[in-house]
C-alpha positions in Angstrom: -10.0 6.7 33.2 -8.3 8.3 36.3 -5.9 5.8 37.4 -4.7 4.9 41.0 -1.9 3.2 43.2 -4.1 -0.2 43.2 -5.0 -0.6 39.6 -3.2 -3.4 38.2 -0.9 -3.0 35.2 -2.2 -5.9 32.4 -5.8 -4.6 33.0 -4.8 -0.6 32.5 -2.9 -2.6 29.3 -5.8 -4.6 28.0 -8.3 -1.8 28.4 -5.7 0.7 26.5 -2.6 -1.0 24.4 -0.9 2.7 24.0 -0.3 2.8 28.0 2.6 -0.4 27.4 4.9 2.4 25.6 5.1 3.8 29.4 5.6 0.7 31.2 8.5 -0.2 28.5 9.8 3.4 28.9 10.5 2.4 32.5 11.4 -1.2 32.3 8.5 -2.5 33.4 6.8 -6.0 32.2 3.0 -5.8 31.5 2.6 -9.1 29.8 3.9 -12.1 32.0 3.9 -9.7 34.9 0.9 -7.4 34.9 -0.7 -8.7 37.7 1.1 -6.4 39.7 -0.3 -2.6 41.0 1.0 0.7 39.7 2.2 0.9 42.9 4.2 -2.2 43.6 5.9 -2.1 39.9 6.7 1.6 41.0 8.8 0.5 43.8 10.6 -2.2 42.4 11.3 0.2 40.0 12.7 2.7 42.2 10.3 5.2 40.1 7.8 7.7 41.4 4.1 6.2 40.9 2.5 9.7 40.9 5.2 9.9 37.6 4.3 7.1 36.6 0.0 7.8 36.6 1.0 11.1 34.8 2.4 10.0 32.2 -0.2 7.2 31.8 -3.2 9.8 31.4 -1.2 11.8 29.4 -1.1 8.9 26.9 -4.7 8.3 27.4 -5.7 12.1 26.8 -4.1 12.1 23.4 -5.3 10.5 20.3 -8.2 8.5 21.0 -9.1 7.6 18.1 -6.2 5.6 17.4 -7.0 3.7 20.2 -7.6 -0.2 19.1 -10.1 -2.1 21.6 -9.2 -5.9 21.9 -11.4 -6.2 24.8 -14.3 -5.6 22.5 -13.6 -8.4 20.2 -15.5 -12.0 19.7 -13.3 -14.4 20.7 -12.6 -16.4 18.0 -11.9 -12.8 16.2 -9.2 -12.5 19.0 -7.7 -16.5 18.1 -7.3 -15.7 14.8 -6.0 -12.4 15.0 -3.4 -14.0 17.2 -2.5 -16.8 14.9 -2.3 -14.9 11.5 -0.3 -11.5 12.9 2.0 -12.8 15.7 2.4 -16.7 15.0 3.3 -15.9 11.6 5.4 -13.1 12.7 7.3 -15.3 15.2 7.6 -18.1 12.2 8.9 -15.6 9.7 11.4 -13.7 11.9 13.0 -17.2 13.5 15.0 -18.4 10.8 15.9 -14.8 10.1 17.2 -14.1 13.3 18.9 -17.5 13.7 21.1 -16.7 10.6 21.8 -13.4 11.8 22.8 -14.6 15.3 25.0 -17.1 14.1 26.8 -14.4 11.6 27.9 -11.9 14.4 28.9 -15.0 16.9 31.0 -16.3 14.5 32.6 -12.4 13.3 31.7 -10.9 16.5 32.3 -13.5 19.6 35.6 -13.3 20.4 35.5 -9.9 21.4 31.8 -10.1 22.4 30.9 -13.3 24.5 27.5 -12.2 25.2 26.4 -12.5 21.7 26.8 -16.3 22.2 24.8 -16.1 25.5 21.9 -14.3 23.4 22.2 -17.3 20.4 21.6 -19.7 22.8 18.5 -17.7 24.6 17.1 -17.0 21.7 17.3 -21.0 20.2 15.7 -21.9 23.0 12.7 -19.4 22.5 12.6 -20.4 18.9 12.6 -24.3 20.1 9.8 -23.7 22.8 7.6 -21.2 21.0 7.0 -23.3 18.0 6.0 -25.9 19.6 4.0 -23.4 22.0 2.4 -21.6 19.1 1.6 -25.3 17.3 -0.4 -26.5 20.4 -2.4 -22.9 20.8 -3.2 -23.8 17.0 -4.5 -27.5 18.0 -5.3 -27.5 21.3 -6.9 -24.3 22.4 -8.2 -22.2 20.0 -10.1 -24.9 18.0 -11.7 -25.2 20.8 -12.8 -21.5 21.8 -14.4 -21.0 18.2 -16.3 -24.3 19.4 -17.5 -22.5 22.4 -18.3 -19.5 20.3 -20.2 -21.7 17.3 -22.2 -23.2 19.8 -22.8 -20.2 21.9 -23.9 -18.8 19.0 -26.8 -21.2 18.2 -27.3 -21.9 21.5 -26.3 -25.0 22.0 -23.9 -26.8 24.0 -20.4 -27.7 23.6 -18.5 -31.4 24.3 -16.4 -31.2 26.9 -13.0 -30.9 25.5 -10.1 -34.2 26.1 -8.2 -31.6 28.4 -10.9 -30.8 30.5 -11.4 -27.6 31.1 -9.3 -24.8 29.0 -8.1 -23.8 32.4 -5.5 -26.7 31.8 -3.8 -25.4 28.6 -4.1 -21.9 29.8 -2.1 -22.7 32.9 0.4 -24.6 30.9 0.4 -21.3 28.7 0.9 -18.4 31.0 4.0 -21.0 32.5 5.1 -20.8 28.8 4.9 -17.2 28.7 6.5 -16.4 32.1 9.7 -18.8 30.7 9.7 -16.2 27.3 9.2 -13.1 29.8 12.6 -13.9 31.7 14.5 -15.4 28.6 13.8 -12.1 27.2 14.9 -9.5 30.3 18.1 -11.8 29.8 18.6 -11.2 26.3 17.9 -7.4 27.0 20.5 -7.2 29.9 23.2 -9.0 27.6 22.8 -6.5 25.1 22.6 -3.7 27.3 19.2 -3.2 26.0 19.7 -3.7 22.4 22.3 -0.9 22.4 25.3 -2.2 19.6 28.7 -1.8 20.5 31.0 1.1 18.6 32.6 -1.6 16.9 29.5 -3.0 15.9 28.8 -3.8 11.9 25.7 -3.3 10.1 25.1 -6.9 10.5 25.2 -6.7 14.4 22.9 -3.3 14.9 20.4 -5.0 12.0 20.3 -8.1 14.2 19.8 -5.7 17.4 17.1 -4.1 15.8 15.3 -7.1 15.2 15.7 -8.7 18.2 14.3 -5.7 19.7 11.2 -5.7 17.7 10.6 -9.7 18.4 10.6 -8.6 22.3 8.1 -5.7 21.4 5.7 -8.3 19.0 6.3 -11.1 21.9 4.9 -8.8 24.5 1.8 -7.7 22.6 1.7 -11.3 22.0 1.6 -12.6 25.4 -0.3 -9.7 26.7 -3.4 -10.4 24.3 -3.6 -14.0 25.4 -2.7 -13.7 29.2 -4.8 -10.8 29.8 -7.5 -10.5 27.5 -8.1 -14.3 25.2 -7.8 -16.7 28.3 -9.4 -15.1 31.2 -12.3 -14.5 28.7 -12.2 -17.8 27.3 -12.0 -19.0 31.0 -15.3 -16.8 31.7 -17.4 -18.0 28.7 -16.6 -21.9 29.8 -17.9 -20.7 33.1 -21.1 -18.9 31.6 -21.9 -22.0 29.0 -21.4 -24.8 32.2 -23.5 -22.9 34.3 -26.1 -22.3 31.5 -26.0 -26.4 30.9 -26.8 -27.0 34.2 -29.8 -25.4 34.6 
């Protein structure tokens, strides 16, 4: 696709995964923030969005084949794909991390106080996103392989106790946002994950894996803010309007 000044950053994401390598490359958040244009993320970026296209086609020209379409999935394919790769990811890597973190506050602090800034970030994110990732399980996506069973057979589907699943999802994307700025906070303390020359194994390992958590987090929210709940959102619409005639 030829891209342009107005197109806005989670759609170019959702309709291509490989193009978030360039936004990270320049900083620039596609997950709790795409809504934004090339254009506007370009100037608070203080980067050139003509650069910025180029190196977005030149990502789209290359490999195609390695491309992976989540637009293109059913729904309930998209749920559980969710649940079993990044839930499970986030539950393994927690009480990994929190061991690790406590290790290099306790060696490390003294000379490093920002590594007991990042501890506290990150407990808070481990706090809030099991208890995030536990209602998604309950709540919503239960629900959106109802909508799909029942789409399916053509039938309708009970209204669910919240409503309309644009309640969760707005509680969601709120979720997300708090993870996107926890997150740019735990980058900046670390100077974006770059270890200190005193730094011990321990400390780059922990680094490394904090890193990767942001990276898996912002594939994470990406697949549910742009692509699982405005879809979900559009198939309520779809089946309510079908009902009623």
């Amino acid at each position: 696709m030829q891209f342009t000044k107005k197109d806005i950053v989670g759609e170019i994401v959702a309709q291509d995964y490989r193009t978030a390598d360039v936004f990270s490359s320049f900083g620039i958040d596609f997950c709790c923030r795409g809504n934004r244009t090339l254009a506007e993320v370009a100037e608070h970026n203080n980067i050139s969005v003509e650069d910025l296209i180029g190196k977005l086609e030149k990502v789209q020209s290359q490999n195609v084949e390695e491309k992976v379409d989540y637009h293109a999935w059913e729904l309930d394919l998209l749920a559980d794909y969710i649940e079993k790769k990044h839930h499970r990811y986030v539950r393994r890597r927690i009480p990994e991390l929190r061991q690790y973190l406590a290790k290099i506050v306790q060696v490390h602090g003294g000379q490093h106080p920002e590594l007991k800034e990042i501890a506290e970030h990150f407990e808070a994110t481990a706090r809030d996103m099991t208890s995030h990732m536990k209602e998604e399980e309950e709540i919503l996506f239960p629900h959106i392989r109802r909508m799909i069973e029942a789409q399916l057979d053509n039938q309708n589907v009970d209204k669910p106790e919240f409503d309309t699943v644009q309640n969760p999802i707005q509680q969601f994307m709120e979720e997300h946002d708090e993870e996107g700025v926890r997150f740019r906070e735990i980058s900046a303390l670390s100077n974006r994950y770059t270890p200190p020359a005193d730094a011990c194994n321990t400390y780059r390992i922990t680094y490394e894996m904090l890193k990767e958590f942001e990276e898996n987090l912002h594939l994470h929210i990406h697949l549910e803010n742009n692509i699982l709940f405005p879809k979900a959102a559009e198939l309520e619409q779809n089946m309510t309007h079908a009902a009623a005639h």
